[in-house]
C-alpha positions, 0 to 999 in steps of 0.5 A, a space after each residue: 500500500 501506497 500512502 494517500 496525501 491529499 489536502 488541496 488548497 481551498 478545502 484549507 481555507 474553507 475549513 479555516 473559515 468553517 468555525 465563523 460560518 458555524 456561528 451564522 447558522 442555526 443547524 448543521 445538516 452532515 452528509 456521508 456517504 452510506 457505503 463508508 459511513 465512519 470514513 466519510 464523517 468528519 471525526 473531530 466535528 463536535 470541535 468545529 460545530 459546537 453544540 450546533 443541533 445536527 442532522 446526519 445524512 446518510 447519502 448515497 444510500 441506493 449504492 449501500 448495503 441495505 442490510 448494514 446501511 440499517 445498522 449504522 443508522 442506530 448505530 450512529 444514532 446512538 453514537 451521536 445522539 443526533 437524529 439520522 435520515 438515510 437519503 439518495 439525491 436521486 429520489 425525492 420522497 424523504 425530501 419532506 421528512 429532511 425539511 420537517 427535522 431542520 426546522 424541528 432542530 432550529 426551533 429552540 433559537 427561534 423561541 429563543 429570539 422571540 423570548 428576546 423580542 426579535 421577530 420570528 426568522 427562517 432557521 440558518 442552516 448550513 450542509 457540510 460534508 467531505 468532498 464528493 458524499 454528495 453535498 451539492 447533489 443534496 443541496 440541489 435536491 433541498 432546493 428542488 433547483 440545480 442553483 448549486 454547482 455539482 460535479 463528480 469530481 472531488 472539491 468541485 463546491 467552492 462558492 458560497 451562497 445563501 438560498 431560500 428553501 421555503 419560508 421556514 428555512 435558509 441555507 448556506 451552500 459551503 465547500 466540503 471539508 476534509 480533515 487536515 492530515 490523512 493519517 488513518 490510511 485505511 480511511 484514506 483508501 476507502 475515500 478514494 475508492 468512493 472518488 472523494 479524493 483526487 485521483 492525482 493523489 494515488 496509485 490507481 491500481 495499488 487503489 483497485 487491489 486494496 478495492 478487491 482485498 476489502 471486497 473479499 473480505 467482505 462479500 466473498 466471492 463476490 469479485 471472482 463471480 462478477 468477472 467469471 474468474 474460474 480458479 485464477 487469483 482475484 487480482 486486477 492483472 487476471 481480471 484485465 486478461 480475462 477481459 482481455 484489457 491488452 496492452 503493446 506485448 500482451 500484457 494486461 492492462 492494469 491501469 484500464 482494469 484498475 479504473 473499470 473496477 473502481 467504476 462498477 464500484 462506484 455505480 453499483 455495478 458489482 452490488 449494493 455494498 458497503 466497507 466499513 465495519 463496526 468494531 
């Protein structure tokens, strides 16, 4: 295993600024990505947040294990003590329960400014998440309007805005944040397997094998089926052969492999999964 090194320059100074944004809004809605629910959270939030009141989205949750994306909803739930919603940004159908909890969340600073003769005001809320989880996707989703720059690759949220989602609560669209030193490599990896780091940033085939070694762990054969492996070793060398991925010589084409093998990842093409594990 390669080592991962990946802290681009505007997700610094964005989460430089995230402490005065924190102070501004009245809710923080964290996005993760439900196929690695502890890899994806930002692990040290409760020192950027505060006591902000928080909403936990599991996204992506139509490209996660149904059966586990269940568990680490209690389980963080319980960890948190922080409701959590399991979401997609391709359906809409929870969109009224994920607005109904901001505005419940947001009550408390609303009674207190009346309680200080200040008029009623819409809650502030603020989306927050590691670069590709979906923060945008979900912001657009909030929004019913694509107002929010989204993109597939890691970063690509830089502008600030404020946008009204109903009368009842503003949000402010801000850059995801990404912890400042990727010193848990396992994390690392797993980032990158979901495209929340930039592909400049590691080896992709040294990516794809460390892929394969967690998915085999995992969800056994799993691999070996998908690509009609028969009794060669799972590795991105047989798979390419098998594919007949060639490069000049014959030789497999391990960085063509590497990619498609992160691509059916990624869409859900090898199955509903997900790699964390609870320990």
């Amino acid at each position: 295993m390669n080592h991962i090194h990946w802290y681009p320059g505007h997700i610094a100074k964005a989460e430089k600024k995230l402490k005065e944004q924190v102070n501004i809004v009245d809710v923080i809605i964290e996005v993760i990505d439900a196929r690695i629910p502890i890899s994806s959270s930002y692990p040290d939030i409760t020192k950027l947040i505060k006591e902000k009141p928080r909403l936990i989205l599991l996204n992506k949750a139509d490209l996660a294990d149904s059966e586990k994306l269940k568990l680490w909803q209690k389980i963080i739930k319980e960890k948190t003590a922080c409701p959590v919603l399991c979401t997609s940004a391709s359906d809409n159908k929870d969109l009224s329960k994920i607005l109904n909890k901001v505005t419940e969340l947001g009550q408390p600073k609303i009674i207190e400014l009346v309680k200080k003769g200040l008029l009623p005001r819409a809650v502030r809320v603020m989306v927050i998440g590691l670069p590709n989880v979906g923060k945008s996707s979900i912001i657009n989703k909030l929004i019913k309007k694509t107002k929010a720059k989204t993109g597939a690759k890691a970063g690509v949220t830089r502008e600030q805005q404020w946008v009204r989602i109903n009368p009842k609560i503003d949000l402010l669209d801000t850059p995801g944040i990404i912890p400042l030193k990727q010193e848990d490599q396992d994390k690392a990896y797993k980032l990158a397997f979901v495209d929340s780091i930039g592909e400049n940033a590691y080896d992709i085939e040294d990516v794809a094998e460390v892929l394969i070694k967690i998915i085999n762990e995992l969800y056994p054969d799993l691999i070996k089926n998908y690509y009609n492996l028969e009794n060669e070793n799972v590795n991105i060398s047989n798979i390419a052969l098998k594919r007949n991925w060639i490069v000049q010589g014959g030789n497999p084409d391990l960085k063509r492999c590497a990619q498609n093998l992160l691509n059916d990842f990624r869409t859900a093409r090898l199955g509903k999964l997900t790699l964390d594990k609870y320990e």
